[in-house]
MMTF fields as JSON, N, C-alpha, C and O atoms, coordinates in Angstrom:
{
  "mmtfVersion": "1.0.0",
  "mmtfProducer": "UNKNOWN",
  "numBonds": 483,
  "numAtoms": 484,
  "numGroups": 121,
  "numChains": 1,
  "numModels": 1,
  "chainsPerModel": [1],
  "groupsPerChain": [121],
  "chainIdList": ["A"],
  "bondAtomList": [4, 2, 8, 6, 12, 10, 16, 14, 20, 18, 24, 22, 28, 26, 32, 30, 36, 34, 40, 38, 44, 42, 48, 46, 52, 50, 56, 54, 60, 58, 64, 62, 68, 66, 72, 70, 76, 74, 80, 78, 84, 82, 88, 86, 92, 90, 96, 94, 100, 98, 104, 102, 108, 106, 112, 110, 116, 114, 120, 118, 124, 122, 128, 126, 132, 130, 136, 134, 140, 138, 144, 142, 148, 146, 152, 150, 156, 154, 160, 158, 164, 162, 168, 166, 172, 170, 176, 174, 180, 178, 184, 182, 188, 186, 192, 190, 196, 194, 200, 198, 204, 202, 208, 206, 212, 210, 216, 214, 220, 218, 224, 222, 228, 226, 232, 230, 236, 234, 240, 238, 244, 242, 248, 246, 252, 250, 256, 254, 260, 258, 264, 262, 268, 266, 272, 270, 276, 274, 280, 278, 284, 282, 288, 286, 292, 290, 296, 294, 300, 298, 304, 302, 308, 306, 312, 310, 316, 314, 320, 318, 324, 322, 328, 326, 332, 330, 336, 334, 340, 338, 344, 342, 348, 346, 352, 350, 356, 354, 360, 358, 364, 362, 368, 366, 372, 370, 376, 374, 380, 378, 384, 382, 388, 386, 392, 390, 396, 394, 400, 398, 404, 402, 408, 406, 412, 410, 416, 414, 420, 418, 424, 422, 428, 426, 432, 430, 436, 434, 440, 438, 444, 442, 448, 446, 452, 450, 456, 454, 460, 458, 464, 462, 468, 466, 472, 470, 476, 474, 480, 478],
  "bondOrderList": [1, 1, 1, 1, 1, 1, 1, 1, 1, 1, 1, 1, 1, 1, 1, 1, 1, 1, 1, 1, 1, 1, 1, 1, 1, 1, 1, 1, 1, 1, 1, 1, 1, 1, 1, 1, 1, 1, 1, 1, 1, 1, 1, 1, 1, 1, 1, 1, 1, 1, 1, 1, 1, 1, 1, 1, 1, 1, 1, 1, 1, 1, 1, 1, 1, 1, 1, 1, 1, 1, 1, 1, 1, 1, 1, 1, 1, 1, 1, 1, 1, 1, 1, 1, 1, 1, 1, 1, 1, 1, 1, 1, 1, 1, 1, 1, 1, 1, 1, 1, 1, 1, 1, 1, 1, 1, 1, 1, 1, 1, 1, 1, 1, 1, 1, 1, 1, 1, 1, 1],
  "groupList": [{"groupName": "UNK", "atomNameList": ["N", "CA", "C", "O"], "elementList": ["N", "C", "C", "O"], "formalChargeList": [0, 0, 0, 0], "bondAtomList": [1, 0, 2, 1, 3, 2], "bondOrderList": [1, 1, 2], "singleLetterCode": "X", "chemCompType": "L-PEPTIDE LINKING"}],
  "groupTypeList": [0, 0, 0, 0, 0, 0, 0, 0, 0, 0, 0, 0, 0, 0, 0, 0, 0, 0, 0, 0, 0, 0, 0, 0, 0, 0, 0, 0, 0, 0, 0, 0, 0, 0, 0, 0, 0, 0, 0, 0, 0, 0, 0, 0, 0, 0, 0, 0, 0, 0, 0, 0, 0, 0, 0, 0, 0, 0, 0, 0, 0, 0, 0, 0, 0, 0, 0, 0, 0, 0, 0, 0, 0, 0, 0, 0, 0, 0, 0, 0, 0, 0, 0, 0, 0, 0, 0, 0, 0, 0, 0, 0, 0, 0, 0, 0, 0, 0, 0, 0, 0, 0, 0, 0, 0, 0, 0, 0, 0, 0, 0, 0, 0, 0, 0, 0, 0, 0, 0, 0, 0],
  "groupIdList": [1, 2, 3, 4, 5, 6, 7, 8, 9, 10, 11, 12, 13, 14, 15, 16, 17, 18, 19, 20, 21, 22, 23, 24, 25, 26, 27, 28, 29, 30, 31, 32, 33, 34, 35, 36, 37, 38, 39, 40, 41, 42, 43, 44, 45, 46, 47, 48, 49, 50, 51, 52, 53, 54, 55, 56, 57, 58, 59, 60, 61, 62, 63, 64, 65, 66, 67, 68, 69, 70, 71, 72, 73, 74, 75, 76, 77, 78, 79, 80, 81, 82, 83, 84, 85, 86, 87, 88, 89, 90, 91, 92, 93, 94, 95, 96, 97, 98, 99, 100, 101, 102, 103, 104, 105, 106, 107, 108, 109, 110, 111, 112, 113, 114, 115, 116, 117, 118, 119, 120, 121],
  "secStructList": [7, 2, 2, 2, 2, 2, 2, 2, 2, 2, 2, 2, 2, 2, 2, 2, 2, 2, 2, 2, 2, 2, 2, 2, 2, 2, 2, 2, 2, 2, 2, 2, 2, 2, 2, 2, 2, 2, 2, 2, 6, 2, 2, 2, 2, 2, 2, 2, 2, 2, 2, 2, 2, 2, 2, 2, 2, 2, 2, 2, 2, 2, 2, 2, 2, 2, 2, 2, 6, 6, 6, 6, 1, 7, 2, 2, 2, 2, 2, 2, 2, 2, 2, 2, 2, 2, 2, 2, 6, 6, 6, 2, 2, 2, 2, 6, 2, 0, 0, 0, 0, 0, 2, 2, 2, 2, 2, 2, 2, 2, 2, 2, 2, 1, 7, 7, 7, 7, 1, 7, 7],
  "xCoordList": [-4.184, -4.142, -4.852, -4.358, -6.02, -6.866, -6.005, -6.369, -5.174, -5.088, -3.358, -2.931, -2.83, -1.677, -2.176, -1.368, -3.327, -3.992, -4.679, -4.03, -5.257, -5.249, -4.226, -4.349, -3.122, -1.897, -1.309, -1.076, -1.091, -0.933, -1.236, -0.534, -2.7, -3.636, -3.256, -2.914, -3.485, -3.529, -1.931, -1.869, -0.622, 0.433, 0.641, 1.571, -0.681, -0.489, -1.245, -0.868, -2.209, -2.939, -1.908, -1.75, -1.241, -0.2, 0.549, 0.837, 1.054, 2.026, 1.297, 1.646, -0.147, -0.503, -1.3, -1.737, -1.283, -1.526, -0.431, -0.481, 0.703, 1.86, 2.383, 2.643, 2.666, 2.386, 1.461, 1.806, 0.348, -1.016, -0.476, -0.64, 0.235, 0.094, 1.776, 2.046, 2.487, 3.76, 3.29, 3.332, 2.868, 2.05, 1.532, 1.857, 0.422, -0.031, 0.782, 0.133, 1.904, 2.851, 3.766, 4.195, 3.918, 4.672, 3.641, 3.917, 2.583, 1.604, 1.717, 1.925, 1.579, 1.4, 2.824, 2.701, 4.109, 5.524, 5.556, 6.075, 4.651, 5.024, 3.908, 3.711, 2.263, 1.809, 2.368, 1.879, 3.389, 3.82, 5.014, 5.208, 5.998, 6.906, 5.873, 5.827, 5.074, 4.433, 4.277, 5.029, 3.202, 2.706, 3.805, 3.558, 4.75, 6.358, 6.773, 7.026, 6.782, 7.494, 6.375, 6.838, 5.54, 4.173, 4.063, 3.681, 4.557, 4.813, 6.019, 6.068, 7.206, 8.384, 8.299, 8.994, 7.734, 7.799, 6.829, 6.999, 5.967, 5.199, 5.835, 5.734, 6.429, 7.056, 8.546, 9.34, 8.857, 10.245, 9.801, 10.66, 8.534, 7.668, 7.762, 8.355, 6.913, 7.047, 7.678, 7.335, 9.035, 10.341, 10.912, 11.384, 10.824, 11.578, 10.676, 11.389, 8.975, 8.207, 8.564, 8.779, 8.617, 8.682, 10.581, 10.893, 11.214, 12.483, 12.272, 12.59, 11.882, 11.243, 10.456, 10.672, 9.694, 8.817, 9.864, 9.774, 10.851, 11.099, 12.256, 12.781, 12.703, 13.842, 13.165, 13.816, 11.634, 11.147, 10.269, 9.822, 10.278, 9.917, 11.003, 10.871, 11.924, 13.142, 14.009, 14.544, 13.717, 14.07, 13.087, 13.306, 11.807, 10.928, 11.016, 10.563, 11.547, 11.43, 12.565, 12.639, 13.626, 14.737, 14.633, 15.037, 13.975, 13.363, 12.601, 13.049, 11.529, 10.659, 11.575, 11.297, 12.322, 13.143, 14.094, 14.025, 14.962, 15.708, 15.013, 15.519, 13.509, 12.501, 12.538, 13.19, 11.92, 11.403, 12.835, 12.847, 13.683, 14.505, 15.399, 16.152, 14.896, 15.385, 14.463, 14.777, 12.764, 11.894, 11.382, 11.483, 10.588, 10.001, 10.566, 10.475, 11.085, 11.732, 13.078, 13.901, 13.096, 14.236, 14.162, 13.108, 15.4, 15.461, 15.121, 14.497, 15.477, 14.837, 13.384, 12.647, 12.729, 11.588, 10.944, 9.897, 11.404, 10.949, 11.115, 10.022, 12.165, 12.732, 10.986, 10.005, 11.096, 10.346, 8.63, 8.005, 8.482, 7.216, 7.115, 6.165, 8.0, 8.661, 8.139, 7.286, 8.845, 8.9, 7.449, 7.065, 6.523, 5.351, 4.252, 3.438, 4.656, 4.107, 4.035, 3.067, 5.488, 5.478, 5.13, 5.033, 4.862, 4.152, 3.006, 2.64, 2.413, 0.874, 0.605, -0.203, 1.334, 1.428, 1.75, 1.559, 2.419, 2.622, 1.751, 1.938, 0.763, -0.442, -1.593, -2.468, -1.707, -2.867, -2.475, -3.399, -1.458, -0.82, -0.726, -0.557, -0.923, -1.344, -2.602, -2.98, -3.197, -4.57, -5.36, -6.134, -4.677, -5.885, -4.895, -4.734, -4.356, -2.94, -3.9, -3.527, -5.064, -5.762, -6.366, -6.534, -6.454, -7.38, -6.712, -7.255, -5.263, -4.362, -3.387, -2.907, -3.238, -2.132, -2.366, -2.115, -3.073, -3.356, -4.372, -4.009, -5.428, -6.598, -5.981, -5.832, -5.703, -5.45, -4.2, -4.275, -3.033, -2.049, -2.546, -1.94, -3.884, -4.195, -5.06, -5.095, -5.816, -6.521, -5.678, -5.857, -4.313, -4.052, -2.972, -2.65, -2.535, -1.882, -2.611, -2.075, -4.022, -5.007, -5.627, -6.145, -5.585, -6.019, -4.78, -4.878, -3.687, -2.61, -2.217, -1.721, -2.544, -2.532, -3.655, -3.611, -4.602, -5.945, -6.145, -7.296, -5.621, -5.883, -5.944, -5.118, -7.339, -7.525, -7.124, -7.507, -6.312, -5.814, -7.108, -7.925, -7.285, -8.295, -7.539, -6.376, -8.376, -7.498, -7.284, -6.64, -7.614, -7.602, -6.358, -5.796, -6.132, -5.051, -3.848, -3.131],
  "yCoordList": [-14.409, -13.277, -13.556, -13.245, -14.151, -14.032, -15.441, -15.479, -16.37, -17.206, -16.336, -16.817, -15.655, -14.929, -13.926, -13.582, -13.582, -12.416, -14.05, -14.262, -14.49, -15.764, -16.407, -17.078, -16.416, -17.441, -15.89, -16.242, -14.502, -13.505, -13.496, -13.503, -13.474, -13.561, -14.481, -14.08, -16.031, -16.612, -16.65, -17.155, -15.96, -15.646, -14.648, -14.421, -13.744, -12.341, -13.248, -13.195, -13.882, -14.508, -15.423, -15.135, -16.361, -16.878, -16.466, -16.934, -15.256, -14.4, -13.841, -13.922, -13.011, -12.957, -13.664, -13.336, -15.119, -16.182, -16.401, -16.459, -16.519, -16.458, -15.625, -16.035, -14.383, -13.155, -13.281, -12.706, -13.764, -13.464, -14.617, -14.534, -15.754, -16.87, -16.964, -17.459, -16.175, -15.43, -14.78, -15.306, -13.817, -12.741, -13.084, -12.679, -14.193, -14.209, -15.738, -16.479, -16.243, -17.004, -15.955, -16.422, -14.97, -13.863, -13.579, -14.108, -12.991, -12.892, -13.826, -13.333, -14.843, -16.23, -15.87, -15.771, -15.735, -15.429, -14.889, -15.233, -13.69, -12.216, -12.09, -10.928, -13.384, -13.517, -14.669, -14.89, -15.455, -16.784, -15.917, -16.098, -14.908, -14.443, -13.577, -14.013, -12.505, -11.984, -12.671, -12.395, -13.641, -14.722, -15.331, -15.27, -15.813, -15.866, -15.399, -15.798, -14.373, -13.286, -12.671, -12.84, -12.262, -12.368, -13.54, -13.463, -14.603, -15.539, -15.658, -15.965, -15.324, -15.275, -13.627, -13.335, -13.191, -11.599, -12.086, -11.534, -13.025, -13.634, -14.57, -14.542, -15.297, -15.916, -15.311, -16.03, -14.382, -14.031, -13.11, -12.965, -12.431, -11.148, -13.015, -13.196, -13.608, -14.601, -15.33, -16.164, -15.018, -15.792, -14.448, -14.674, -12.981, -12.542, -12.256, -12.159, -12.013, -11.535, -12.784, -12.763, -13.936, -15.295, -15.23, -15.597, -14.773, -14.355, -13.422, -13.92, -12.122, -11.106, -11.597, -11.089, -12.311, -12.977, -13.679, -13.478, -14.631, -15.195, -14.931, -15.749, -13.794, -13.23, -12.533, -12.441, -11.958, -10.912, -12.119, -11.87, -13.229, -14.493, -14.721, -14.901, -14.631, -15.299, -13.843, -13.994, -12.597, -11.826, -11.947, -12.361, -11.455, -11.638, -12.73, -12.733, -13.739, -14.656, -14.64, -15.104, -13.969, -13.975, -12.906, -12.874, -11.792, -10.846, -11.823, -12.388, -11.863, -12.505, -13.713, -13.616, -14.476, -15.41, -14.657, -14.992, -13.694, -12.558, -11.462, -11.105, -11.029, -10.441, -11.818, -11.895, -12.508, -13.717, -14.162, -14.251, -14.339, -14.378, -13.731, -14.156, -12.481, -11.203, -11.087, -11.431, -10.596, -10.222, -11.261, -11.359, -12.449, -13.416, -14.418, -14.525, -15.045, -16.576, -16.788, -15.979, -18.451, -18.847, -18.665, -18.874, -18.27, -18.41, -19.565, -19.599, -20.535, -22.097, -22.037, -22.216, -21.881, -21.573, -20.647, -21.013, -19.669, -18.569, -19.45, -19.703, -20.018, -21.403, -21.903, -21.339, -22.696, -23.488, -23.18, -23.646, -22.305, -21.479, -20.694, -20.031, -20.912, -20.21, -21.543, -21.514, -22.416, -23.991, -24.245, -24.498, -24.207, -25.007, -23.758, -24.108, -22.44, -21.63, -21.861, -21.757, -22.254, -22.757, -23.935, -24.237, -24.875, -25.911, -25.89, -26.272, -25.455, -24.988, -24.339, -24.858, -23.053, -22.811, -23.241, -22.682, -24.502, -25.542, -26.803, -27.72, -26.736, -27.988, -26.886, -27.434, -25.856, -24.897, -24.625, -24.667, -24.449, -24.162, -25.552, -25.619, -26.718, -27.513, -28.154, -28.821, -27.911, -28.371, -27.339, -27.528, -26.203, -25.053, -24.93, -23.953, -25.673, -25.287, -24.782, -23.802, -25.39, -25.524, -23.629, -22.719, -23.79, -22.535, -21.521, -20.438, -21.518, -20.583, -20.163, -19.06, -21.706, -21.443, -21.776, -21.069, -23.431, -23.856, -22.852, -22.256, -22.763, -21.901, -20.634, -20.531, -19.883, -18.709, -18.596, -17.667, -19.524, -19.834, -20.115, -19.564, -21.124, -21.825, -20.924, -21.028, -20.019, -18.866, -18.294, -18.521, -17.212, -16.59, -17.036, -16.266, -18.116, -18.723, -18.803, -18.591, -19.173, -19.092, -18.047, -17.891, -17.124, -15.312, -14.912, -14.18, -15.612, -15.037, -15.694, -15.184, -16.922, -17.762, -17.661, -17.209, -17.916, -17.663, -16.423, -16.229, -15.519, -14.115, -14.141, -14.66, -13.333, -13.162, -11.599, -10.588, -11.63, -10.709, -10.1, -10.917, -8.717, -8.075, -8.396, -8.611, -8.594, -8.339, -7.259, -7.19, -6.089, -4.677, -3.953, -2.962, -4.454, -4.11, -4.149, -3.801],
  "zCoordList": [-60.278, -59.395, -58.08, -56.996, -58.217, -56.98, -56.19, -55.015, -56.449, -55.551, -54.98, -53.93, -55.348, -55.046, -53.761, -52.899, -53.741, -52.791, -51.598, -50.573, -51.741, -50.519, -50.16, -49.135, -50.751, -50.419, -49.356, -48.199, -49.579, -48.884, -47.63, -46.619, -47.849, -46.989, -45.57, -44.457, -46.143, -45.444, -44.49, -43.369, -45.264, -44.399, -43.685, -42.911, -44.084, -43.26, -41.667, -40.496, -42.197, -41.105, -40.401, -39.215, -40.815, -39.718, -38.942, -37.84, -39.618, -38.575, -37.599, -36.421, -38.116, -36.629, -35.485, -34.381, -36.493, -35.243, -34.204, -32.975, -35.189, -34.376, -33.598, -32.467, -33.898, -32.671, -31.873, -30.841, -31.749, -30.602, -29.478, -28.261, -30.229, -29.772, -28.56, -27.466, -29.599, -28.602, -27.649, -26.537, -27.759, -27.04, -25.317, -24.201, -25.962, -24.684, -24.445, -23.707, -24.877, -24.102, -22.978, -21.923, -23.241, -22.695, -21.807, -20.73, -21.761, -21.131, -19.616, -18.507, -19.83, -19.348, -18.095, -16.874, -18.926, -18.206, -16.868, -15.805, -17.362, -16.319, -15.865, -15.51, -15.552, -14.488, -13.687, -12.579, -14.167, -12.916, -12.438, -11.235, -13.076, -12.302, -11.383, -10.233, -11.614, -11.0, -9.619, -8.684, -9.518, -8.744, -8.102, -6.897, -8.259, -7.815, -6.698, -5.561, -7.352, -6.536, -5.292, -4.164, -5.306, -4.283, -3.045, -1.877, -3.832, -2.85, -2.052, -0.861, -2.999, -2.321, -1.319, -0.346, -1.662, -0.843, 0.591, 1.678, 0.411, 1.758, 2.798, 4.024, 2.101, 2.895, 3.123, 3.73, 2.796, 3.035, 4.24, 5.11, 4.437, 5.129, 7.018, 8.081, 6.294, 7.451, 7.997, 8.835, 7.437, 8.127, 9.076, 10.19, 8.515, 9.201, 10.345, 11.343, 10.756, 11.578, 12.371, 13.583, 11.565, 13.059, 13.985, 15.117, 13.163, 13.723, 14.414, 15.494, 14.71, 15.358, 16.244, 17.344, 16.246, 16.847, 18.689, 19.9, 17.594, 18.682, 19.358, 20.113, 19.126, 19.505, 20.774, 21.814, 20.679, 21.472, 22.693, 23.813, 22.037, 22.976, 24.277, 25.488, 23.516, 24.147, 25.546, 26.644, 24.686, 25.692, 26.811, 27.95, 26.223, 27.914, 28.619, 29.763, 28.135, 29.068, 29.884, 31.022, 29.115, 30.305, 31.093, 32.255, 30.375, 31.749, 32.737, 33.736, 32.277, 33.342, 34.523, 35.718, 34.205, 34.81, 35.786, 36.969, 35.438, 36.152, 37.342, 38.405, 36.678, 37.699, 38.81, 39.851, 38.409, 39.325, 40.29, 41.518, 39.616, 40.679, 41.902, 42.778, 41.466, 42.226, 42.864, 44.003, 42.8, 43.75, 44.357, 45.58, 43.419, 43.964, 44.808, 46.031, 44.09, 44.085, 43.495, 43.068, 43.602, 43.002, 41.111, 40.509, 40.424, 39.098, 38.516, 37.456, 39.116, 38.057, 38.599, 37.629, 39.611, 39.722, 38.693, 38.159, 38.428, 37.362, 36.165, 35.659, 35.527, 34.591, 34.485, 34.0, 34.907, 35.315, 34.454, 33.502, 35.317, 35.209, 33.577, 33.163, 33.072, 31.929, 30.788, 29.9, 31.147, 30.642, 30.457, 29.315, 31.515, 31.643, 30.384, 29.53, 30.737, 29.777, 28.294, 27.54, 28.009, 26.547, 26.27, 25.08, 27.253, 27.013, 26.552, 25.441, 27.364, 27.217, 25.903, 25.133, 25.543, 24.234, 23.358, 22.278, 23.478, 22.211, 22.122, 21.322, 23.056, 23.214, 22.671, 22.0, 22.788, 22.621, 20.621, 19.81, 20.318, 19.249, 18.239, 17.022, 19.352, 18.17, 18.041, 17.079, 19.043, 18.909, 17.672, 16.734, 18.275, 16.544, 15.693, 14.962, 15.73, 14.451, 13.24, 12.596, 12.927, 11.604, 11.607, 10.795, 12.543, 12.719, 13.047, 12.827, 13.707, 13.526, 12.228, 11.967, 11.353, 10.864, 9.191, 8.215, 9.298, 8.112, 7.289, 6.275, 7.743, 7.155, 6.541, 5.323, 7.216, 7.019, 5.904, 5.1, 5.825, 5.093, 3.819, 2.9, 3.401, 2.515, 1.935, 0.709, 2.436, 2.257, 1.357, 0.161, 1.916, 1.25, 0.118, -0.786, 0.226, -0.94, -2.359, -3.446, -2.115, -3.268, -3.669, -4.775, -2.575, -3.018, -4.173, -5.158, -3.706, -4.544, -5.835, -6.838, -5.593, -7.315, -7.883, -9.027, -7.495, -8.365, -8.303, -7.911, -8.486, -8.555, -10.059, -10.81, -10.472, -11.744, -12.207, -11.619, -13.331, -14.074, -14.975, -15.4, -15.253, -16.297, -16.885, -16.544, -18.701, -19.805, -20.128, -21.175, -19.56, -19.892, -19.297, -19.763, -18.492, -17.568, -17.678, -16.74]
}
């Protein structure tokens, strides 16, 4: 009798090793989709603000080029002046790249994967 109640036992105990062990494999699932998707929602957020971005680049500058050539000066002069601007902003843009772009990127990539879950939660 008594080894019929441990042989029980010890299968009531496997199954719920095996459930716990399912469990928090599932667990495990629906924090990397979680985490996933957080990431894909960030970078999908920073493709469309940099499209926005340079769409609203690209109009002022053809304002500004069209002003300039009507009140000021010549249009390739306005061109021009247009040209040397984004230069500058792409020598300024890569000299702090780290400090504009990397840091802050690498920052929140790890706020978002190492984000710790309560177990209560």
């Amino acid at each position: 009798m008594e080894s019929g109640r441990i042989s029980d036992n010890i299968n009531l105990l496997t199954e719920n090793v095996k459930d716990y062990v399912n469990l928090r494999i599932d667990l495990a699932k629906l924090i990397l989709t979680e985490k996933i998707a957080k990431l894909a929602s960030f970078f999908l957020i920073a493709v469309i603000f940099f499209i926005l971005a340079m769409f609203l680049l690209l109009f002022l500058s053809l304002s500004f080029v069209y002003w300039f050539g009507n009140d000021v000066g010549p249009a390739w002069l306005g061109a021009l002046i247009i040209t040397a601007v984004y230069v500058l902003g792409g020598l300024l843009i890569y000299v702090k790249r780290h400090q504009f772009f990397i840091n802050p990127l690498v920052t929140h990539l790890t706020k978002i994967l190492m984000e710790d879950k309560d177990e209560n939660d």
